[in-house]
N, C-alpha and C positions, 0 to 999 in steps of 0.2 A: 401956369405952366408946370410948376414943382408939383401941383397936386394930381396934375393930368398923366404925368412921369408917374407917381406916385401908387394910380390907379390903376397905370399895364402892370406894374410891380403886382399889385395886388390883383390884377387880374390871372397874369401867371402862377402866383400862388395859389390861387384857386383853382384852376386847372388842372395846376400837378397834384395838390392836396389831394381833389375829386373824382383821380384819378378820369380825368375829361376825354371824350375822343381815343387816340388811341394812346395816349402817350401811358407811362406804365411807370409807377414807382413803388418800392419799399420802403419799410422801416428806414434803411440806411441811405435810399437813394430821396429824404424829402429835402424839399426845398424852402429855407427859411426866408421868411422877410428880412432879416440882416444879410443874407447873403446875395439879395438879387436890389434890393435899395441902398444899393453904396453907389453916390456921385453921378445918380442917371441925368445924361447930357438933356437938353431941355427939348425933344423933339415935339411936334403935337399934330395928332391925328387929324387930317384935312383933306379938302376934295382937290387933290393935287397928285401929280405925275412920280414915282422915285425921284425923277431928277430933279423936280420943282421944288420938293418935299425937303430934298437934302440942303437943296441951294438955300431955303429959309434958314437953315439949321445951322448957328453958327459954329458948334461941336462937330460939324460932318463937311468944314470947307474945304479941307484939303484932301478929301476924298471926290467933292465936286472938280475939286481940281484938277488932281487924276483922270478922272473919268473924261473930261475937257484935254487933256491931253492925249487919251486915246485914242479918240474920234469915238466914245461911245457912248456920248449925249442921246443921238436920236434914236439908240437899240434900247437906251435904256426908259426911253420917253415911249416907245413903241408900246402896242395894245398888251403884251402880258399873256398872262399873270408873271409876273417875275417875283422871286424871295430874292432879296440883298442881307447879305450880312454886313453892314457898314461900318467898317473901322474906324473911329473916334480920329479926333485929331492929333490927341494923346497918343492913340496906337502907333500914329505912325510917326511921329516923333521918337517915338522907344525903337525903330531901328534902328539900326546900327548908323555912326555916321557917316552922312555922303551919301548913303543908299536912294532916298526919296529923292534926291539931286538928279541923280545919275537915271534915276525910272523915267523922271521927267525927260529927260533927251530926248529928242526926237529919232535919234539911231536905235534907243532902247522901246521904242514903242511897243515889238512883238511882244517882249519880256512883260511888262504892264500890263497889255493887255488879258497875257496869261493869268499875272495875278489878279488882276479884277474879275475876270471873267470867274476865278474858283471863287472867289464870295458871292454868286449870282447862281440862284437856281432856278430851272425851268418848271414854271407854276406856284402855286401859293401853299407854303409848305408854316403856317399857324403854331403857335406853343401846343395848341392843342392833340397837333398831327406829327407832334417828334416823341421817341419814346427812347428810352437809355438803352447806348449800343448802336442805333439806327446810323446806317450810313446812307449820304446823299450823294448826288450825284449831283456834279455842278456842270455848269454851262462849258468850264472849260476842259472838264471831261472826266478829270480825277475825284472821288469820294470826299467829302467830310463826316467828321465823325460824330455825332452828340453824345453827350455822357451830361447823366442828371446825377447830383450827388449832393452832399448836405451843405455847398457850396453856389449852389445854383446850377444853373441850363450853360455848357459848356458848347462850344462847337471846335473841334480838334481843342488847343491851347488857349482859347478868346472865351472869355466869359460874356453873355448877355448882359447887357445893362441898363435896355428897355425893349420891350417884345411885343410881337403886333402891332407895330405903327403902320395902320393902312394907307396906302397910297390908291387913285385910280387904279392902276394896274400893278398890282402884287402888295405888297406887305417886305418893311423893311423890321430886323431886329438890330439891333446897335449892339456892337462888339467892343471889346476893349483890345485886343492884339488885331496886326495883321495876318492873313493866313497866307501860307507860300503854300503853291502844290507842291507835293512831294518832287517834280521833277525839278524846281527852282533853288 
């Protein structure tokens, strides 16, 4: 599993190095292998659903969880393509306290699903297909931003910390922050 982790690292490295597809780097914007193999959670490419995918994943439970309190198990199980930026379980532990309590409510559902909905973009958007600067446009309706830099593949504040994990229907990157939309 560490070496399979090991291998999108090194797949993304090669991509940005190679400048692959459309993505676009400089001198100053390369991407080192110390900066994109720090602590990647154990995910592993398989013929399975985002949600299946996650549910094995035990770095991605409390983001299962989430998604299980949304009701957006079967949007996210639906034909796709979807890209997921998936917050670690880490990430979401680093909000602030009470936060992740409080999303869970059932009163606070719109709110959640807000925030789920901007880690989720419509079609399969590859390390290969982001370039530095690009903004995306997420499901729940506001932009993310990516920025490449001699630190690795950013998206707004969340660093990459394995990329390209295929799913049947889209491709998941694992993040290390949560993202709020800007109106959150």
């Amino acid at each position: 599993m560490k070496k399979l982790n090991y291998l999108f690292a090194i797949g993304l490295l090669f991509l940005f190095a190679c400048g692959g597809g459309e993505a676009t780097t400089e001198a100053t914007d390369t991407v080192t292998e110390e900066a994109v193999v720090e602590e990647v959670p154990a995910v592993e490419e398989t013929a399975k659903d985002i949600v299946a995918l996650a549910a094995e994943t035990e770095a991605l439970s409390t983001l299962v969880a989430a998604v299980k309190a949304a009701g957006l198990v079967e949007t996210l199980q639906g034909e796709g393509p979807f890209t997921v930026f998936a917050p670690t379980n880490e990430a979401f532990a680093a909000l602030p306290e009470g936060t992740l309590e409080n999303l869970l409510k059932p009163e606070n559902k719109d709110q959640l699903i807000a925030i789920l909905t901007y880690h989720v973009v419509s079609g399969d958007a590859y390390a290969k297909d982001l370039s530095n600067g690009q903004k995306i446009k997420t499901v729940e309706g506001d932009d993310v931003k990516v920025n490449i830099n001699s630190k690795g593949v950013m998206i707004n504040d969340a660093t990459v910390v394995a990329a390209d994990v295929k799913a049947t229907n889209g491709v998941v990157h694992v993040i290390d922050h949560v993202l709020l939309p800007p109106s959150e």
